[in-house]
The first five atom37 places (N, CA, C, CB, O) and aatype in JSON, in Angstrom:
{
  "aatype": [20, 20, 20, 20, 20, 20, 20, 20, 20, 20, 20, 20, 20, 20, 20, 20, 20, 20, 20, 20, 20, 20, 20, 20, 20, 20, 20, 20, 20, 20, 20, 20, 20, 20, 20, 20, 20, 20, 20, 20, 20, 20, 20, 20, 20, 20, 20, 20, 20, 20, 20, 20, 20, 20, 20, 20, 20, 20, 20, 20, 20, 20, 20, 20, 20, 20, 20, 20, 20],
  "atom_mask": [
    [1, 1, 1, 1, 1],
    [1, 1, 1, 1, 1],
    [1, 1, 1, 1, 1],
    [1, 1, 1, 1, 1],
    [1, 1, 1, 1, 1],
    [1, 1, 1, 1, 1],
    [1, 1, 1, 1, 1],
    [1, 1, 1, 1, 1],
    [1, 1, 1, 1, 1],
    [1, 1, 1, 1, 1],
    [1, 1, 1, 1, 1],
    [1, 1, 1, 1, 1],
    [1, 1, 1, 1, 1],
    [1, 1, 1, 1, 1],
    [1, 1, 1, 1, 1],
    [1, 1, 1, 1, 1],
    [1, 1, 1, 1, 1],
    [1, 1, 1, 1, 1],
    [1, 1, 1, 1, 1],
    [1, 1, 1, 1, 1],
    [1, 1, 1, 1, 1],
    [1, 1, 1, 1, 1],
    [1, 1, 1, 1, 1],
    [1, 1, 1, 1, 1],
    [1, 1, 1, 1, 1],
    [1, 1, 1, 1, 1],
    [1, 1, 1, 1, 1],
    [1, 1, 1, 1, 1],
    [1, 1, 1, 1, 1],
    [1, 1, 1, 1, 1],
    [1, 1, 1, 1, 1],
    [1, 1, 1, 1, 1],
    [1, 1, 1, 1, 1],
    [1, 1, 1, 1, 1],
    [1, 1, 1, 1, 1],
    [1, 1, 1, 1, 1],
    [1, 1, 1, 1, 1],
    [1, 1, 1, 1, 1],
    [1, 1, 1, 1, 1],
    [1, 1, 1, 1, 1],
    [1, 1, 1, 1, 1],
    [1, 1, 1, 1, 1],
    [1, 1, 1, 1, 1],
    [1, 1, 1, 1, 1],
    [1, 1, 1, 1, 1],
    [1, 1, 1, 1, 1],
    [1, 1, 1, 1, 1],
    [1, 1, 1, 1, 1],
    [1, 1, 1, 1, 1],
    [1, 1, 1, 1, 1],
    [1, 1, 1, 1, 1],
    [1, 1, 1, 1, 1],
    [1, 1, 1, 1, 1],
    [1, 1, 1, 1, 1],
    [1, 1, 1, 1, 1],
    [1, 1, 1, 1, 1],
    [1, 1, 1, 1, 1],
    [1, 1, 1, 1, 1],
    [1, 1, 1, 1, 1],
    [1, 1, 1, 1, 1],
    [1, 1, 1, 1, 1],
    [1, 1, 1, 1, 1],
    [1, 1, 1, 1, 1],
    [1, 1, 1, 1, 1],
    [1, 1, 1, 1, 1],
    [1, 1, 1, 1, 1],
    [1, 1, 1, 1, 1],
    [1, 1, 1, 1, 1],
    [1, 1, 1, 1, 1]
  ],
  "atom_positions": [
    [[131.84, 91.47, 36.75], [132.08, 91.2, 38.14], [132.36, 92.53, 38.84], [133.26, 90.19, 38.33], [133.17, 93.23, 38.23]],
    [[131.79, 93.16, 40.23], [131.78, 94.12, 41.28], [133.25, 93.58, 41.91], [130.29, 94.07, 42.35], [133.32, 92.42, 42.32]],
    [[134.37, 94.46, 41.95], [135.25, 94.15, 42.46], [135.55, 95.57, 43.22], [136.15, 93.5, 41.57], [135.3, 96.63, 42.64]],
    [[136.13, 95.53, 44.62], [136.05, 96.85, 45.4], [137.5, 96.53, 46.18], [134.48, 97.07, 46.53], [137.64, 95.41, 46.67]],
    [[138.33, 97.29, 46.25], [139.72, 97.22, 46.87], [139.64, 98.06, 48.15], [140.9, 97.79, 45.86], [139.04, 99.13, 48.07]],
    [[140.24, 97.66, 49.44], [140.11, 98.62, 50.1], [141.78, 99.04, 50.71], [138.95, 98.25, 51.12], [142.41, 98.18, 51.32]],
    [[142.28, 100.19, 50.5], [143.52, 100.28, 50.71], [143.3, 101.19, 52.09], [144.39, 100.88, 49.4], [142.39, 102.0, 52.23]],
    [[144.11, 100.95, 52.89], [144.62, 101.87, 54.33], [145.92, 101.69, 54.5], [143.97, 101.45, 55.8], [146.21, 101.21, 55.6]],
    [[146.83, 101.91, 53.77], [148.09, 102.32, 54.07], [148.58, 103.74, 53.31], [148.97, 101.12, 53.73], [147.95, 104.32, 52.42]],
    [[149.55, 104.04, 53.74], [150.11, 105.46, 53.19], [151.69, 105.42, 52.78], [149.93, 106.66, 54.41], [152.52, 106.32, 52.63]],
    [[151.75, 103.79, 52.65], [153.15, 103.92, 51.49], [152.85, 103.68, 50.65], [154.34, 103.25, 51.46], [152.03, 102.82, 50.32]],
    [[153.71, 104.73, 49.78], [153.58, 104.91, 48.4], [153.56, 103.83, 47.22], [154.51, 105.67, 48.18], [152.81, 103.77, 46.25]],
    [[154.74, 102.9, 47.64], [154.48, 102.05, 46.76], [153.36, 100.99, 46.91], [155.55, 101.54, 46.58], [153.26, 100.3, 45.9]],
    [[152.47, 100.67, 47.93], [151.08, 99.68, 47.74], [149.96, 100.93, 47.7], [150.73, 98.35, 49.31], [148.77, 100.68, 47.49]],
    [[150.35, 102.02, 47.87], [148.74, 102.7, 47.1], [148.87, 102.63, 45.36], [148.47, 104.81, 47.57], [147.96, 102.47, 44.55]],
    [[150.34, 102.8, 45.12], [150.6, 102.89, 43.94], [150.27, 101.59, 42.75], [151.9, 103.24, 44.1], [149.97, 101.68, 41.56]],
    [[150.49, 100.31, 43.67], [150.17, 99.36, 43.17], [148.54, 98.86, 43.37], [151.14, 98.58, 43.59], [147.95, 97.9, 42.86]],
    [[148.18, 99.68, 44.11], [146.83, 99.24, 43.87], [145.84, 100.17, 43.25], [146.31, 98.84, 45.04], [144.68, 99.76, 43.25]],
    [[146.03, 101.12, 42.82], [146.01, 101.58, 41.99], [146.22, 101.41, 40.06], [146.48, 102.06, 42.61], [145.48, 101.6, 39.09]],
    [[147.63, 100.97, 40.26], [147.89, 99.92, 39.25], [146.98, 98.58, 39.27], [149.32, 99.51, 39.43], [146.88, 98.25, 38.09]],
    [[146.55, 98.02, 39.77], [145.57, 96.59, 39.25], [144.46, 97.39, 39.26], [145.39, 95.0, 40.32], [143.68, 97.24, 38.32]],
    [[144.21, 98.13, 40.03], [142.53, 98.32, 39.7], [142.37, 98.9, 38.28], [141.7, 99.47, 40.84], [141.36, 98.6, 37.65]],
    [[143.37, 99.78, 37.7], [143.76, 100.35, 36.36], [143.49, 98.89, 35.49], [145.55, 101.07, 36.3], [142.67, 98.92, 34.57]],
    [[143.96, 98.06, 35.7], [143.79, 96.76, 34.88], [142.98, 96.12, 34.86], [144.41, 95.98, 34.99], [142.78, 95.42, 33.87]],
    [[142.22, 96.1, 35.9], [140.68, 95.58, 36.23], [139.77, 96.52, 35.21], [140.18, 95.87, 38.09], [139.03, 96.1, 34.32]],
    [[139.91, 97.28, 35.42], [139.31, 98.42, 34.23], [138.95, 98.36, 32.92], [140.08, 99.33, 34.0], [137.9, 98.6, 32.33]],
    [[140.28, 97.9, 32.5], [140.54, 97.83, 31.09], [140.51, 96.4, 30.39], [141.84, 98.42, 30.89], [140.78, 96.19, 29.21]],
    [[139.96, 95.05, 31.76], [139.32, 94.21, 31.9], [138.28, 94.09, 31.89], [139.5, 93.89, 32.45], [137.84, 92.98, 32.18]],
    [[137.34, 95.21, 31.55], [136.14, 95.53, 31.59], [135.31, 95.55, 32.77], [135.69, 94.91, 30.84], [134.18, 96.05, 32.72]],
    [[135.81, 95.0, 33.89], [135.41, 94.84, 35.22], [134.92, 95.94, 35.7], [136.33, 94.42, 36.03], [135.29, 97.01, 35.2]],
    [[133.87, 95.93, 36.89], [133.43, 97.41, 37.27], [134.34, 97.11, 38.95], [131.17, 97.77, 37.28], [134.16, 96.29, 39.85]],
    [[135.03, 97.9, 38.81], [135.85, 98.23, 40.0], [136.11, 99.5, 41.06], [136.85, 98.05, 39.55], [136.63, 100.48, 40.54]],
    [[135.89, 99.57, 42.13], [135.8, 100.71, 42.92], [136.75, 100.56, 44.17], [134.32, 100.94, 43.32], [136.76, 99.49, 44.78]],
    [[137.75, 101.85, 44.65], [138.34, 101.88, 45.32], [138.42, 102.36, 46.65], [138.79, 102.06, 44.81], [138.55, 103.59, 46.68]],
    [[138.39, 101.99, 47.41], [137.8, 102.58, 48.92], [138.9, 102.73, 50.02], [136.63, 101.5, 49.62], [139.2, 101.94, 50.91]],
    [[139.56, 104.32, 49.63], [140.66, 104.72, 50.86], [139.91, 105.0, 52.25], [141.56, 106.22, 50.45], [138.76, 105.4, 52.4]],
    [[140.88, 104.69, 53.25], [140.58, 104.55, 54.77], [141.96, 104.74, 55.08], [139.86, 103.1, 55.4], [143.01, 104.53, 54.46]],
    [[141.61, 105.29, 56.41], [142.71, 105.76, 57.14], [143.43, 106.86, 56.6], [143.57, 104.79, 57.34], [143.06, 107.96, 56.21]],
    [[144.97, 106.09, 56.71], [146.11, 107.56, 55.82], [146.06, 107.19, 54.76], [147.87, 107.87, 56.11], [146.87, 107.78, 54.04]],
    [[145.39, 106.35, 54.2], [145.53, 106.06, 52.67], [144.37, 107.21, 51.77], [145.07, 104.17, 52.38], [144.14, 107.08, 50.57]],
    [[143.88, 108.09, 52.46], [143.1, 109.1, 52.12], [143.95, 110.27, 51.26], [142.48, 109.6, 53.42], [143.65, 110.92, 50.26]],
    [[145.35, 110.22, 52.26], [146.26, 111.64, 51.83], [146.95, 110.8, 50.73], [147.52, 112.5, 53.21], [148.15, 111.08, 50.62]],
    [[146.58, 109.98, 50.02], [147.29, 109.44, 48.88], [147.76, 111.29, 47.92], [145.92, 108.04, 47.85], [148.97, 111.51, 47.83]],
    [[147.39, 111.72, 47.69], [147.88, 112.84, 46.66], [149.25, 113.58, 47.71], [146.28, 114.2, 46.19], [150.12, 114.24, 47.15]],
    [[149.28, 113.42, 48.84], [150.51, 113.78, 49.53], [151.71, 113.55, 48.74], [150.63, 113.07, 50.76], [152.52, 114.3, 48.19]],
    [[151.54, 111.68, 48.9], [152.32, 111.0, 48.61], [153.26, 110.77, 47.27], [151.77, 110.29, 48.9], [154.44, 110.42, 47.19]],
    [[152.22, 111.12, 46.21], [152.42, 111.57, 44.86], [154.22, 112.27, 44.56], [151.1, 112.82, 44.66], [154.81, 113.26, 44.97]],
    [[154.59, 111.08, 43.6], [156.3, 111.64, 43.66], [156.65, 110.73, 42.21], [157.52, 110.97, 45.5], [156.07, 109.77, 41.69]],
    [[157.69, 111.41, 41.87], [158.08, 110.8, 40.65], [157.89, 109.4, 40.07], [159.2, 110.93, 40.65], [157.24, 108.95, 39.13]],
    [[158.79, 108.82, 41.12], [158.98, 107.87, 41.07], [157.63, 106.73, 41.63], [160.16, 107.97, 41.61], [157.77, 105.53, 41.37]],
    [[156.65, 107.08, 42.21], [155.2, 106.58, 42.31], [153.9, 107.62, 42.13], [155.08, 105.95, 43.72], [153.34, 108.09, 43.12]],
    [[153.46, 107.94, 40.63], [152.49, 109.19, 40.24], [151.38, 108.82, 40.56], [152.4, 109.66, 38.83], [150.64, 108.47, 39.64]],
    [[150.9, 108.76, 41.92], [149.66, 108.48, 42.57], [148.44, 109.26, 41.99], [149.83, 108.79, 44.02], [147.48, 108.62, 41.55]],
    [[148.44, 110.72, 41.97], [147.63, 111.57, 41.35], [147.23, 111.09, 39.69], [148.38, 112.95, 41.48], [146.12, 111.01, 39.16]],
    [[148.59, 110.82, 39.11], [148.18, 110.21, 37.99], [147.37, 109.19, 37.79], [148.98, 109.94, 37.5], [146.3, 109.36, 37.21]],
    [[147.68, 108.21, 38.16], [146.78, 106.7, 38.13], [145.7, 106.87, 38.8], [147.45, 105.38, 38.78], [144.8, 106.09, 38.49]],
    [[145.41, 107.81, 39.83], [143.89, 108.17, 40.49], [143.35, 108.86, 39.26], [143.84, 109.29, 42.01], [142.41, 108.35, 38.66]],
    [[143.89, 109.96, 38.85], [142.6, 110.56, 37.1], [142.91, 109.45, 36.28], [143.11, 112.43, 35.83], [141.9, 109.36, 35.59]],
    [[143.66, 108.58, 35.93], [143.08, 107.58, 35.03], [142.16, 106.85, 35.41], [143.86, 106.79, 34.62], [141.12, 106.91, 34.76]],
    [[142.21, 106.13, 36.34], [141.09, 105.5, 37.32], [139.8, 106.34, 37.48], [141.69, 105.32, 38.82], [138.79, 105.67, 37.26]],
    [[139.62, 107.44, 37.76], [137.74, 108.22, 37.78], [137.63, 108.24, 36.42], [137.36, 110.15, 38.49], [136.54, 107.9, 35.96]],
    [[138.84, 108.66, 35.4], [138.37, 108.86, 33.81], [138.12, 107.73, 33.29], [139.35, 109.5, 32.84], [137.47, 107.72, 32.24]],
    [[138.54, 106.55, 33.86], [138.14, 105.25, 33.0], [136.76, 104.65, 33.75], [139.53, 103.98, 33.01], [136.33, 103.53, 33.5]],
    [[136.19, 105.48, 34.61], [134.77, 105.25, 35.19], [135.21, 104.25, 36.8], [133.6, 104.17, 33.77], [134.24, 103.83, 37.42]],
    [[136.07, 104.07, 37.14], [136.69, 103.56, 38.3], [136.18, 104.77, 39.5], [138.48, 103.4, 38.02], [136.65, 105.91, 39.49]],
    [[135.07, 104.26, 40.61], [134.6, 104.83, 41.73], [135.78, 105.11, 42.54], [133.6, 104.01, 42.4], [136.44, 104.08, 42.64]],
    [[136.29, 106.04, 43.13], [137.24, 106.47, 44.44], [135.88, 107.2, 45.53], [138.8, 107.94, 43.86], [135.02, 108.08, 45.58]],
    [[136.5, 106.07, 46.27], [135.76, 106.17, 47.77], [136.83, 106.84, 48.98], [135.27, 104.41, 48.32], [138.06, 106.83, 48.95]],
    [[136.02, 107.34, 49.9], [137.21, 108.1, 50.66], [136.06, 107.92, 52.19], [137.73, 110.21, 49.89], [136.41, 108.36, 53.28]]
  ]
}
C-alpha cells in the first residue's frame, strides 16, 4: 500500500510523531513518503533532545522512506 503523510506544522512534538509512524509504516513493509509544507520544512531547526527529528528523518531516507519538501 502507497501511503503519503503530509505534515505542516513546526511543533516538535507532531513532526516528531509523524515521523515516528511513518518509521513504522516502514518496517511494515509499506511504501511510505513524507511531504513537509510550510514551517514543517525547518523540521532540522527543531531537532532537540528530547524530540531527535534529524534522527528519525536519516532513519526514514535509510529505510527507503521518500522526504518531500
Amino acid at each position: 500500500m502507497k501511503i503519503t503523510l503530509i505534515l505542516l506544522n513546526n511543533t516538535p512534538e507532531v513532526l516528531w510523531n509523524g515521523f515516528r509512524l511513518a518509521n513504522l509504516m516502514l518496517e511494515a513493509m509499506e511504501d511510505v513518503s513524507i511531504f513537509l509544507n510550510g514551517p514543517s520544512v525547518q523540521y532540522e531547526q527543531l531537532d532537540s533532545a528530547q524530540f531527535p527529528l534529524k534522527e528519525l528523518a536519516k532513519i526514514f531516507t535509510l529505510s527507503e522512506g521518500r522526504l518531500f519538501a
